[in-house]
N, C-alpha and C positions, 0 to 999 in steps of 0.2 A: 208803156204807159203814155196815153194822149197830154197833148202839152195842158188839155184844160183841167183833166183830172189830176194833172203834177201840180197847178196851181190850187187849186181847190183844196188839195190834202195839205199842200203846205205852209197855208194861212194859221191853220192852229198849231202844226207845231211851232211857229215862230213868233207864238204869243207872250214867249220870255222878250223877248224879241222884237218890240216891235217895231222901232224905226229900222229894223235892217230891212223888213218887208217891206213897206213902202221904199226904199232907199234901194233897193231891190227893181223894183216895180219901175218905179223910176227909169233909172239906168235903162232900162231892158225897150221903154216905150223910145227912149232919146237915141240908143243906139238903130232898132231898126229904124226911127227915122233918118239916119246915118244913113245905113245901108239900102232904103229906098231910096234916096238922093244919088247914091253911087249904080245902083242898080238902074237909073235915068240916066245918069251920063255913060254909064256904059254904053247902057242902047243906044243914045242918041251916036255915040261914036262907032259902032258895029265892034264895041268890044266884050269880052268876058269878063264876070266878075267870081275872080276866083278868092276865099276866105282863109287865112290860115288862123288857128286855134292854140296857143300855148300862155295860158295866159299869164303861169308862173313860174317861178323859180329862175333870178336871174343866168345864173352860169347855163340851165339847162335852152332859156331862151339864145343867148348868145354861139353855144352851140348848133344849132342848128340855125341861123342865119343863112348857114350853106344852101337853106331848100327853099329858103326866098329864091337866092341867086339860079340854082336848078330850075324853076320855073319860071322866070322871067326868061331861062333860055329857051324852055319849052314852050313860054306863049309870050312874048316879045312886045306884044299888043295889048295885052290882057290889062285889069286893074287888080293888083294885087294888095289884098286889106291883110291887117295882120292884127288879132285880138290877142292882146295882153293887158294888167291893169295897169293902173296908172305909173305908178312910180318906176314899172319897166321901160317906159314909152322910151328914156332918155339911152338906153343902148341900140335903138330901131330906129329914131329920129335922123334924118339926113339918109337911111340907107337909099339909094338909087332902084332899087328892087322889090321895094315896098312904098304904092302909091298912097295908102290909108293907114291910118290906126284907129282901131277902138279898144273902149277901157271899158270892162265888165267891173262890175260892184261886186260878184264872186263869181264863184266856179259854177255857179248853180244858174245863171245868166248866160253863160255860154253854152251852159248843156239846152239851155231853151232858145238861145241862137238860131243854133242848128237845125230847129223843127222846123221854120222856116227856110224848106228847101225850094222855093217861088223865088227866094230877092234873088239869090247865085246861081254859077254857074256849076263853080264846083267850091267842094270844102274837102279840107285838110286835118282832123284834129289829129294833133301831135301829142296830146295828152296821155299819160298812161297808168290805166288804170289799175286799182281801186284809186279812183279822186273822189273827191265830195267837199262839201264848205262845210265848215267845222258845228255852224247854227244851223243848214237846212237839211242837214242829212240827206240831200238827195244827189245818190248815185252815179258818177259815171257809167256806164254799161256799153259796151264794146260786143260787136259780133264777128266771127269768121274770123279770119286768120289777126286778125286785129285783138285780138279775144287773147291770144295765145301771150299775147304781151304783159308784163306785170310789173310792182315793182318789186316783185319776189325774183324775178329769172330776168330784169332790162338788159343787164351786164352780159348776158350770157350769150346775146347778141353784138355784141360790138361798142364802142363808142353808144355818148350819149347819141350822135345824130343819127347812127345808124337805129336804136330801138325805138326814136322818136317816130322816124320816120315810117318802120315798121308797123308802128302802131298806127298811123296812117295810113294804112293799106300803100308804100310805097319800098323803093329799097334806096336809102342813098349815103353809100359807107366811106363819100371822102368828099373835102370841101374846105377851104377856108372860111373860119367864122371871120364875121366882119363887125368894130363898131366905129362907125365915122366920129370924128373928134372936128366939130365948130369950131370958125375963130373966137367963138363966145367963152367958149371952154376954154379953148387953149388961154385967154385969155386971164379967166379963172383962177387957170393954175400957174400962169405968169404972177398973177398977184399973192401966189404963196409964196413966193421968194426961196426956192428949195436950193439947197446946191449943186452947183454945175455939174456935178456928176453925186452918185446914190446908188444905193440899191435900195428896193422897195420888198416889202415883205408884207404876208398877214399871216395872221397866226387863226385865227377863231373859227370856227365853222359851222354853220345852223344848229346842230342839234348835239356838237359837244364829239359827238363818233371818231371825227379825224383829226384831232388836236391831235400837236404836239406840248413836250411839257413846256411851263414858261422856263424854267432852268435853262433848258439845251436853247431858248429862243435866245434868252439873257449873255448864254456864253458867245454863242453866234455871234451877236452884235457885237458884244467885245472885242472877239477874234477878225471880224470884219472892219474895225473901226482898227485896231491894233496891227493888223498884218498887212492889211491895203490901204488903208487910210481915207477910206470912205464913210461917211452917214449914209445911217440905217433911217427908213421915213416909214415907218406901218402906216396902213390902210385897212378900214373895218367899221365896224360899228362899234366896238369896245375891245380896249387892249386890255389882259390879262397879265401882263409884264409886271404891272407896279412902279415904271419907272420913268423917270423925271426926264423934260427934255434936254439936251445940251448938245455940244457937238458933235457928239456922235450918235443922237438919236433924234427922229421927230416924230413923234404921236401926232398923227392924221385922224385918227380913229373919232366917228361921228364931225368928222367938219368937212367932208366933202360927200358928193352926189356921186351915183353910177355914172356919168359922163366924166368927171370931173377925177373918179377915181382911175379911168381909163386912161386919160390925159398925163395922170401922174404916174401910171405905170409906163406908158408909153415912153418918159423921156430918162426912165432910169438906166443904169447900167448893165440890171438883174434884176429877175425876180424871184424872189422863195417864198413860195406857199406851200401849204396843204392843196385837197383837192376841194375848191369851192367858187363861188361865183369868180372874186377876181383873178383866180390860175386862166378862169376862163377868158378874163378880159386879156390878162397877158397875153394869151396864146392870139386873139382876135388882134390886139397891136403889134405882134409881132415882136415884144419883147425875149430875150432870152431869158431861158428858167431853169430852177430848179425848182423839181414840185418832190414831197414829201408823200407816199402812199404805202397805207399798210390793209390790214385787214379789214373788209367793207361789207358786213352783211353775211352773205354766203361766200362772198368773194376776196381769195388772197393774191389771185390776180385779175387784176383787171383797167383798162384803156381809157378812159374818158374824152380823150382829143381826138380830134382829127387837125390837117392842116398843118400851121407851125411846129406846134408841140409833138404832132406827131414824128417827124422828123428828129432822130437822137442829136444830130448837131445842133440843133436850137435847143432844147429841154434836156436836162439829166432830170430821168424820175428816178429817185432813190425808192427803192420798196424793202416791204420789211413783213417777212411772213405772219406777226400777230400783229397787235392794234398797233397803229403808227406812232401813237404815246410811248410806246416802248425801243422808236429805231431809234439808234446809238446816234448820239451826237457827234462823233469822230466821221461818221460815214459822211455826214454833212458839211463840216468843215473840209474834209479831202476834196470831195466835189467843189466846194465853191475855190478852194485853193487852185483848183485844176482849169475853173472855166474864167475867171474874174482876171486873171492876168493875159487868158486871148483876146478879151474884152475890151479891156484898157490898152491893149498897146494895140492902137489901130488908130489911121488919121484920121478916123472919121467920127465926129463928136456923139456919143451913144446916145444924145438926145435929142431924138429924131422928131422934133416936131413941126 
């Protein structure tokens, strides 16, 4: 479908709707005049303007940071833009391998990005289909071996970065994700006043799939707080726990940003989570982990990292053949008893900021 009849058709359905369509509209005229501005300074510098496309789901964007870095090795010169919305900007912000950002108002912005194949050089979408904005119903649509990608069979190719990439008409199955941490930030989380040593945790994850119960969380932090003598600090958008803060616990949950939340992982002793956005931050700061993974979709096993995580000396993934709600709390406990005392006896202060 031509981009004018994509516009056409989807004026009326978005008549429930209707400041998204202007707001919409909007967006879409500010961006390429973005991207006509970079498309001039490219030229004027004899450089490329190559586009990369993901414009959601933070751990999925964080994962593949690896193919900023792959291309900057491949065009050195280049100007490398990167579309994602807004509130991602702050895990991409500072990278060195990423000259631009733009922020789409949806998913439906990006897919008309793209029609625009005059402003670039090249483009990237990393997206994988079936996508769509939940008001324009209109389509992502993939051809050729791109096509073959889903999110019914992604897993079945590897790592997030590897099916991302796939779906990009590319192949790139290893990389360290990367999120730089400002002195603004670091500073940030100097003003939480955490203690000198933590382990940091989340429990929650988008759609509820890879929870674990708050019980086994509940006894964790006891057994953690009681056998090592650390605070427990969650991180999330809402904690599930029910319980109060004090010395052996701190509820972050909704008072810190993705920058901020990476800062805090980063100077912990541990991380435990599930599989979700911040395992992903852990893995990109290099903190050590334990990640929680049970049955996911079609899938009773399956990889998610590349990089730190991927390496079994940094990360114990505990897996557990049904939903992850159901892996034994003991298995967890043995694990953290195993890695938290190599952790602590070392001169080196685990909080590497």
């Amino acid at each position: 479908m031509s981009f004018t009849n994509a516009f056409t058709e989807l004026r009326p359905r978005l008549k429930p709707y209707p400041g998204h369509f202007r707001l919409l509209v909007t967006s879409l005229l500010r961006n390429l005049t973005r991207l006509l501005a970079l498309r001039l300074r490219a030229w004027l510098t004899g450089r490329k303007l190559i586009v990369i496309g993901l414009p959601e789901r933070m751990g999925d964007i964080v994962a593949c940071t690896p193919f900023a870095t792959w291309l900057r090795q491949q065009h050195p010169q280049s100007l490398i833009v990167w579309v994602a919305r807004l509130p991602y900007h702050e895990v991409l912000r500072g990278n060195s391998n990423i000259d631009a950002l733009l922020s789409p108002y949806c998913i439906t912005e990006w897919i008309w990005l793209k029609k625009f194949q005059r402003i670039y050089d090249q483009l990237y979408d990393l997206l994988i289909p079936p996508k769509c904005c939940e008001k324009c119903q209109h389509g992502l649509i993939k051809e050729g071996a791109a096509a073959d990608i889903s999110f019914q069979n992604y897993f079945d190719f590897g790592s997030l970065l590897s099916a991302h990439t796939r779906s990009a008409g590319c192949s790139l199955d290893e990389g360290d994700p990367e999120v730089p941490i400002s002195r603004e930030i670091a500073g940030r989380v100097d003003r939480l006043k955490l203690p000198e040593r933590y382990v940091c945790i989340h429990t929650t994850s988008e759609d509820g799939l890879k929870d674990w119960q708050p019980t086994h969380w509940n006894r964790l932090i006891d057994h953690i707080n009681g056998v090592h003598g650390l605070c427990v600090v969650e991180l999330g958008l809402r904690s599930p726990l029910d319980r109060d803060d004090d010395e052996s616990y701190r509820n972050l949950c909704g008072q810190t940003g993705l920058a901020e939340s990476a800062g805090v992982i980063r100077r912990a002793a541990l991380f435990i989570g599930i599989d979700s956005g911040p395992a992903h931050l852990a893995n990109a700061v290099k903190t050590p982990g334990v990640i929680l993974l049970g049955r996911f979709g079609t899938w009773d096993f399956y990889m998610p990292y590349t990089g730190f995580y991927a390496d079994s000396r940094n990360c114990r993934i505990l897996r557990h053949a049904g939903p992850v709600t159901d892996l034994p709390v003991d298995l967890c406990l043995v694990a953290v008893d195993e890695v938290l005392p190599v952790l602590l006896d070392t001169t080196e202060d685990p909080q590497h900021a």
